[in-house]
Structures are given as structure tokens and as C-alpha cells.
C-alpha positions in Angstrom: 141.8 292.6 125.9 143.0 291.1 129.4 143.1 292.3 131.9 146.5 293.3 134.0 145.2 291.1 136.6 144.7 288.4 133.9 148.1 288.9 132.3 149.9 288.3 135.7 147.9 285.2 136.7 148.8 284.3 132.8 152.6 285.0 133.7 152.4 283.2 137.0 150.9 280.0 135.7 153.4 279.8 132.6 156.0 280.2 135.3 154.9 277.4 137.5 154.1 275.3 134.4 157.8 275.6 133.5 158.9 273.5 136.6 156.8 270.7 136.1 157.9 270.1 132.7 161.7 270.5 133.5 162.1 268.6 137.0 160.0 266.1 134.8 162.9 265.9 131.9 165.6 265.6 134.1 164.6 263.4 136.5 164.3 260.9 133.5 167.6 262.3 131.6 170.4 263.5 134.7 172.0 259.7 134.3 172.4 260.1 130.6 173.5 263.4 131.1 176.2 262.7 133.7 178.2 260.0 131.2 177.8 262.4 128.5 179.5 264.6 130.8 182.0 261.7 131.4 182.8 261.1 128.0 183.0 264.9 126.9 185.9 265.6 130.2 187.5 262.7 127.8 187.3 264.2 124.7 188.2 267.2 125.8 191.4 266.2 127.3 192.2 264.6 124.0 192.5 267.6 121.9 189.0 267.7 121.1 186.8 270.9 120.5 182.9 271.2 121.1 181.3 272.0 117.7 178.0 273.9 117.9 175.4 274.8 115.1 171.5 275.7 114.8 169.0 277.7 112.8 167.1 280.5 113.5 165.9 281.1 116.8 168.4 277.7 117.6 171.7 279.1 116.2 171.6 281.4 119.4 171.8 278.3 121.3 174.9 277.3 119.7 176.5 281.2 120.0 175.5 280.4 124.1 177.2 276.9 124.5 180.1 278.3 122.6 180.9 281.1 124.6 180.2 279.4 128.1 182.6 276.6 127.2 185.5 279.3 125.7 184.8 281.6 128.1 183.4 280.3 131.8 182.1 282.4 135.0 183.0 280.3 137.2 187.0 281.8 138.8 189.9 279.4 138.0 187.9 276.7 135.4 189.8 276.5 132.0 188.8 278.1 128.7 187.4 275.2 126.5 188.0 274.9 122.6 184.5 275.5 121.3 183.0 277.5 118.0 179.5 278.1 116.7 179.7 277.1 113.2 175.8 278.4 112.5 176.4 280.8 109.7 177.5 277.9 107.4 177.5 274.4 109.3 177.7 271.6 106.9 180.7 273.0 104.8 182.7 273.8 108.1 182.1 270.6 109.9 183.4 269.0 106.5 186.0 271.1 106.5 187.5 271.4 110.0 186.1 268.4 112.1 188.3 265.9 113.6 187.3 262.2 115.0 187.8 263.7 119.1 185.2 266.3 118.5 181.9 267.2 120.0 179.1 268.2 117.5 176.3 269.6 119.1 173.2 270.5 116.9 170.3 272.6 118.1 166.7 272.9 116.6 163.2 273.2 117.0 160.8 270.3 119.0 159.9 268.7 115.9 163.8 268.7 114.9 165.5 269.7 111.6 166.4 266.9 109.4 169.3 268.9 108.0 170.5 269.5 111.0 170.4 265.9 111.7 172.4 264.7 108.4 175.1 266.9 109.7 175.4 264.8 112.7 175.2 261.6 111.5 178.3 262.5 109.1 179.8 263.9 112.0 179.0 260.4 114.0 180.4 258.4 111.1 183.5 259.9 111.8 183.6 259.3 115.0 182.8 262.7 116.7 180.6 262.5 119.5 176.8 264.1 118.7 174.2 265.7 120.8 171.3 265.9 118.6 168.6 268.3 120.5 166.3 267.3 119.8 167.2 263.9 117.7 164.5 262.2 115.4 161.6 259.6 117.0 164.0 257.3 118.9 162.2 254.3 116.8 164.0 255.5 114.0 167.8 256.9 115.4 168.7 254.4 117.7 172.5 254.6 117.8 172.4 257.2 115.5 173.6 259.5 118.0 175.9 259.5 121.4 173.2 261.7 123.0 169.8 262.6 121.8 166.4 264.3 123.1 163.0 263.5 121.8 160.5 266.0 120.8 159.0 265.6 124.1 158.3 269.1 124.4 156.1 271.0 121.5 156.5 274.5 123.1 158.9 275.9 121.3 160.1 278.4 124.2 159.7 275.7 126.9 162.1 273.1 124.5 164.5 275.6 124.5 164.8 276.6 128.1 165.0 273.2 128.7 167.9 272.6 126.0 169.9 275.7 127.7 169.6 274.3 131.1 170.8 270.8 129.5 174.3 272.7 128.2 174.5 274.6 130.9 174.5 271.4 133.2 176.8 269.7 130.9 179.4 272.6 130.9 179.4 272.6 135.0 179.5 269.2 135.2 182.7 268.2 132.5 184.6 270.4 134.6 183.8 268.2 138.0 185.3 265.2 135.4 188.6 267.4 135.1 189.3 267.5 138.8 189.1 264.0 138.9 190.7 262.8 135.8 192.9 264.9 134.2 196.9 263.7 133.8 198.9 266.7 135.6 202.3 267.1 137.0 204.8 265.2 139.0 203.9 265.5 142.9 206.5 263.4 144.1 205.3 262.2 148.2 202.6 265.1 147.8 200.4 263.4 145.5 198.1 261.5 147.7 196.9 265.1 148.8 195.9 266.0 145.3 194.9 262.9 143.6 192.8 264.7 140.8 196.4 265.6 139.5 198.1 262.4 139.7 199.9 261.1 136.7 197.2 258.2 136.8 193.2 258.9 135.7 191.3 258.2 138.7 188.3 255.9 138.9 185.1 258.0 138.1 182.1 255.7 137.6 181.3 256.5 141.3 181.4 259.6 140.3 178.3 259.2 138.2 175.6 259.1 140.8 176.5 261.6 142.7 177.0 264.2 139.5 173.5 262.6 138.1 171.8 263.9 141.8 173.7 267.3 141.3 171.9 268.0 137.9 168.5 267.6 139.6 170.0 269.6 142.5 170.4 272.5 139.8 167.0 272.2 138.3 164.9 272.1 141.2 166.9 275.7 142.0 165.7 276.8 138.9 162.4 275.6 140.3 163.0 277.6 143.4 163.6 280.6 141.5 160.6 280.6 139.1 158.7 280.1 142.2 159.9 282.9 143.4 159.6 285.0 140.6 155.8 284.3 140.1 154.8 285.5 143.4 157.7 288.7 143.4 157.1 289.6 139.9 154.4 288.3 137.8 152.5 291.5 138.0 155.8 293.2 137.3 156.2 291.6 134.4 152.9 291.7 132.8 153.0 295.5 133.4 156.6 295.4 131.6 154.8 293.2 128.9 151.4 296.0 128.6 154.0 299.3 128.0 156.3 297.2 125.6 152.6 296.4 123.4 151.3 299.9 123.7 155.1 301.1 122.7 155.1 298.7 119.6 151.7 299.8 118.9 152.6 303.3 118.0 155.1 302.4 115.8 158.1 301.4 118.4 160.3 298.5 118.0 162.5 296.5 120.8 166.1 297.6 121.3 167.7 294.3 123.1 171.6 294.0 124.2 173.8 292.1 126.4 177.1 290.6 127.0 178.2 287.2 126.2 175.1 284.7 127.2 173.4 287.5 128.2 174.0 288.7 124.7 173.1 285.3 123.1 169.5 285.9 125.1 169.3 289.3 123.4 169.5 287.6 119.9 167.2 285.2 120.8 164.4 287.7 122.3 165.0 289.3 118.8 164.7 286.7 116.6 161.5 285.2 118.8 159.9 288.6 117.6 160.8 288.4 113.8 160.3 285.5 113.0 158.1 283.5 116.1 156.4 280.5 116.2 153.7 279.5 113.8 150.5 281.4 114.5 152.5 283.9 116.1 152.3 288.1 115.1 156.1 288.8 114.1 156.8 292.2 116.4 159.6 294.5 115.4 162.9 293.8 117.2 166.4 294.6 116.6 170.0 292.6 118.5 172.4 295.1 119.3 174.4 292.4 119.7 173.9 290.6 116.3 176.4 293.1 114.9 180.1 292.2 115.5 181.2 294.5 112.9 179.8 297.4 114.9 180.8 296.4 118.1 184.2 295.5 117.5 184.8 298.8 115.4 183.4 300.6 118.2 185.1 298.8 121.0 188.6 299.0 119.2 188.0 302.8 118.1 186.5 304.1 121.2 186.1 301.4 124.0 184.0 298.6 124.6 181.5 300.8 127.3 180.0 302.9 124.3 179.7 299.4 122.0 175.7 299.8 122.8 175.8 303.6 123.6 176.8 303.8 120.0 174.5 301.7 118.2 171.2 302.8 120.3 172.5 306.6 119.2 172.2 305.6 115.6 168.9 303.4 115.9 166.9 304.5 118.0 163.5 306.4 117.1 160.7 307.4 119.6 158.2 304.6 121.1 161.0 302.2 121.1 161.8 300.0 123.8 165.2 299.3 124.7 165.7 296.1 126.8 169.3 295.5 128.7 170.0 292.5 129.5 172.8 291.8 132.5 173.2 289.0 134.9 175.2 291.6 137.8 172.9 294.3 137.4 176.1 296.3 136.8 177.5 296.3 133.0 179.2 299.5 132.2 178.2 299.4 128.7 174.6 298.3 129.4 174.3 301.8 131.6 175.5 303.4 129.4 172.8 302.6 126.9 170.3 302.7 129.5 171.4 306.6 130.5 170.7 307.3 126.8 167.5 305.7 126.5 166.3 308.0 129.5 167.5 310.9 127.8 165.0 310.1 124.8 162.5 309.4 127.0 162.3 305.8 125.5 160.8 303.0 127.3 163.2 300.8 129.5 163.6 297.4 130.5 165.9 295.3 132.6 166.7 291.5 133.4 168.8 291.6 136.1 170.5 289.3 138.5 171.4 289.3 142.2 169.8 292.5 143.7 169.6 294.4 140.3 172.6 296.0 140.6 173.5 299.8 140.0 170.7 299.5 137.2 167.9 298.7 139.7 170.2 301.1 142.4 169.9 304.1 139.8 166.4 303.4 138.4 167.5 303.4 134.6 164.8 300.5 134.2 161.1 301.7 134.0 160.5 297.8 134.9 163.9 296.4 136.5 163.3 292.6 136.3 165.4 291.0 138.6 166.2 286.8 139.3 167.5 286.7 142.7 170.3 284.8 142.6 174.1 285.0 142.0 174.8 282.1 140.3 174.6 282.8 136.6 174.0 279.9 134.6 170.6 279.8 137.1 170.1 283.7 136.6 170.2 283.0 132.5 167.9 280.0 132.8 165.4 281.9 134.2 165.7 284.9 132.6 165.0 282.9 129.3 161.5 282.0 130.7 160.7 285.3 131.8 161.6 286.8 128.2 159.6 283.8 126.9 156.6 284.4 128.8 157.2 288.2 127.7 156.7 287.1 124.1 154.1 284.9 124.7 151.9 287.6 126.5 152.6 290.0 123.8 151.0 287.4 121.4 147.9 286.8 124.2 147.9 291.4 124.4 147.3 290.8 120.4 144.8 288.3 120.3 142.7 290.4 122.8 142.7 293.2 120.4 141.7 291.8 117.6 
């Protein structure tokens, strides 16, 4: 069994192993990346919608793009057609797509051929297709608009990467907007807002400067791991030892969150039940995979009691119940926190900026917080930390048996 000394230089090195590996990727990819961006702004402002899908662990990465796209953190940006079309994605995309469309298909590093049939019907009718990752490039070359090799064979570490690649790709379409997009008539005032002139402006200047944001972005994810490996590796390895001896006596994880945040809950989740080969499954349960519950609950009662309610009905002694909230301040997350106190269950936090009223109050036996308040970079790290969670629980099992 290691050590807790051992599990924290474990957590720190998988941390700091995380940056090489992305600054690596998109140092070779931000270029590609910024005229997908390009084209997308284009698309978009044709009517077009960004179709996402995935299996598994990787449909959870479609529900994320989709809700960041529809629903976007950043004050005054526009609400973007997109839908996760996971549950069944070939008979939808038959059904509904149309040739302006984005497909977007999600899988594991070694790919999923189904997945990829899907986008190359999508491709032959002219939708544009991310294919992440695509096949060997040797044998898909223009087969799709954008594709990622298997570059990666960590599973976890492919999949942070992946989230930071949307993530960047959602920021940056937007940039593309201000500079593109027809708007109204400005009579003599237009030359003071050119990025709504009745003429698209010029934007393959543009490209450079959006391709040396990207890396801008990742090496503050790099930052930010940094950071987090020195602040709270030992944290976290503690967090990782009372979550194994919880599950150990018969408890299970409890996870929830709010829009991406609730995305990373389903993910933790399914990482548990069903993890990567070689992997012990560990028993895990998405409040948030249950839209029937919560929107019963939120339109019966109110949507601060849609976890309160659930954890009331689920919960059982030596669980753990993990919250999940970028602003360290989700009424509905406290909520579910307060109760979990009051049953004496285990509790656990990823947090943003300072922690919030969650780290504040001490409703977290183990508040992990990313200090930062941006939250696409808060989620992008909080991914790897929940990674490196699962990945320690699998190192806490090998040491016993």
C-alpha cells in the first residue's frame, strides 16, 4: 500500500506530466485550430448548428461542447445552436442534419470506427467533421475537415486534452464574430464599429494572432497545474485515501454539478463504472445523469433542492458525495453538501476561485480548489485533478492486493 507521501508525489508528477503533453499538442495543432475556428464563425452565421455525439465515457464530452456552445459564461456572447445527439447518433444525424452543420464526434485514443462512419456520411454531405480522435492519418486523409491522431494512449490525458480543444474552439469562433459578422446599418458611425459593418471584414490576419492565443490558454492551464501540485497534491491524495477507505466499507461516490460542471460529474461516474482496461470498476452514481428527476424536482419544488432531493433518496452510510462547482457558491450544490454533513457522509469539493461559500463554510472535508476565475481553465483542470483521483484510487487498489 503507498504511502500518503507516495500518493502526493504520485499526484504531483501526473500533474506536471499533464503539461508537457498538452503545450506539446498544441503547439503542433493551435494553426489548425484557429481556421477550424474560422470556418465554424462561418457556418455558424449560415444557419448552421454544432452536432455533437460520443460513447461512454466520450458522450459526456459531447453533453460539455453542447451546453458551452448553447449556453456560454462569458457576459454578452450569443447562445449557439448546438445538441448532443449521444443517446442515438447515427439515426439523428440521418434524420436532422443539414449540409451547414458541424459534426463533432468524440471517442477513445484508439478511436471508434462507428463513430467515424457517422462522420464521413456527415462529410459526404457536406457538414463539416471534427473527428477526435480521427483514424491513422495514412488512411483518412481528407476524410475529415479536422481530425486528431491517437497521439495520446491515456485515456484520461486524451480527454483533457480533447476538452481544452472545444473549449478553445468555442472562445475563439466567437473572436471570428466580432470581426465578421453582417450587422446593421451604421450610417457615418461605422468606421467606429467595423466588426458590424454590412461588409465581412478581412480575417486571415486574424489567424496568427488567434493561433498564439490558444497556446496563451494552455500554457495557463500549465500555470495552474503547476500550482496545484505544489498547493494541493497532498490534499488530494488525502481526498483520494478517505474516498478508498469509504468505498472499502461498502460506500459508493455521490457526484453532481451544474452544466459542464455537471458534464464532469457524469464523467467521474462513468470513469468508475466502467474505466479503462485493467482498471477495478468502483461504485459511482451522476446525480446529474437523471433529467427526469431533476426537472420534476426543479419544476415541483425549485431547482436548489434538484440534488438535496436525489442525495435524500440515495444516499446510504460510507458514501461519498463529491460537488462539483466552478464559483465555489451553487445554491443547490450547498444544499446537498449541508445534507451530507448531516449524515455524517464523507465530502468532497472541486472548486474554483477562492472556494467560495463551500470552502467559506467548511461543507467539504477536502475543499479542492483551482485558483482561478476563468471557467473554461477552472474545468480543464479540474478534469485532471478528478482524473488523477481515479487513477490513484486504481494505484490504492493495487497496493492492496
Amino acid at each position: 500500500m503507498p504511502t500518503r507521501c507516495q500518493l502526493a508525489s504520485l499526484v504531483e508528477e501526473r500533474l506536471l506530466q499533464r503539461n508537457q503533453l498538452c503545450e506539446a499538442f498544441f503547439a503542433r495543432e493551435a494553426g489548425r485550430l484557429a481556421a477550424a475556428c474560422r470556418e465554424m464563425s462561418e457556418r455558424f452565421l449560415r444557419g448552421g448548428r454544432l452536432l455533437a455525439f460520443g460513447r461512454g465515457p466520450y458522450a459526456t464530452d459531447a453533453q460539455h461542447v453542447s451546453v458551452e456552445f448553447v449556453h456560454p459564461v462569458i457576459v454578452g456572447k450569443r447562445a449557439l445552436p448546438a445538441l448532443d445527439l449521444s443517446i442515438l447518433f447515427r439515426p439523428w444525424m440521418e434524420a436532422i442534419l443539414r449540409p451547414e452543420d458541424m459534426v463533432m464526434g468524440f471517442g477513445p485514443p484508439e478511436g471508434d470506427p462507428e463513430v467515424w462512419a457517422t462522420l464521413q456520411e456527415a462529410q459526404q454531405n457536406d457538414a463539416m467533421t471534427f473527428a477526435l480522435p480521427g483514424p491513422d492519418k495514412s488512411d483518412a486523409v481528407g476524410a475529415f475537415s479536422y481530425s486528431v491522431g491517437a497521439e495520446i494512449e491515456d485515456p484520461f490525458i486524451h480527454q483533457e486534452i480533447v476538452e481544452m480543444l472545444y473549449h478553445t474552439l468555442w472562445e475563439t469562433v466567437h473572436v471570428f464574430f466580432e470581426h465578421r459578422e453582417l450587422g446593421h446599418e451604421l450610417g457615418d458611425t461605422a468606421f467606429l464599429y467595423p466588426f458590424l459593418g454590412q461588409e465581412k471584414q478581412e480575417t486571415s490576419g486574424l489567424l496568427h494572432e488567434v493561433a498564439a492565443s490558444i497556446q496563451m490558454k494552455v500554457r495557463d492551464d500549465s500555470g495552474l497545474r503547476a500550482r496545484l501540485a505544489i498547493e494541493e497534491a497532498e490534499h488530494i491524495g488525502n481526498a483520494t485515501q478517505a474516498i478508498y477507505e469509504r468505498v472499502q466499507r461498502g460506500g459508493k461516490l455521490i457526484l453532481f454539478g451544474n452544466g459542464g460542471s455537471a458534464t464532469d460529474a457524469n464523467d467521474w461516474a462513468i470513469d468508475c463504472v466502467l474505466p479503462p482496461l485493467g482498471y477495478r470498476p468502483v461504485p459511482a452514481v451522476s446525480l446529474a445523469l437523471e433529467p427526469a428527476n431533476i426537472t420534476a424536482v426543479a419544476n415541483d419544488v425549485g431547482t436548489d433542492v434538484i440534488f438535496l432531493r436525489q442525495l435524500i433518496a440515495q444516499a446510504q452510510p460510507n458514501d461519498v458525495t463529491i460537488g462539483i462547482s466552478t464559483s465555489g457558491g451553487s445554491r443547490n450544490i450547498i444544499m446537498a453538501l449541508e445534507e451530507a454533513r448531516k449524515r455524517d457522509l464523507l465530502t468532497v469539493a472541486l472548486l474554483g476561485y477562492d472556494g467560495g461559500e463551500i470552502k467559506q463554510r467548511q461543507l467539504a472535508d477536502f475543499p479542492l480548489v483551482v485558483h482561478c476565475d476563468y471557467i473554461p481553465r477552472i474545468q480543464e483542470v479540474q478534469a485532471s485533478m478528478y482524473h488523477i483521483i481515479r487513477e490513484s484510487l486504481e494505484v490504492l487498489y493495487r497496493g492492496q492486493a
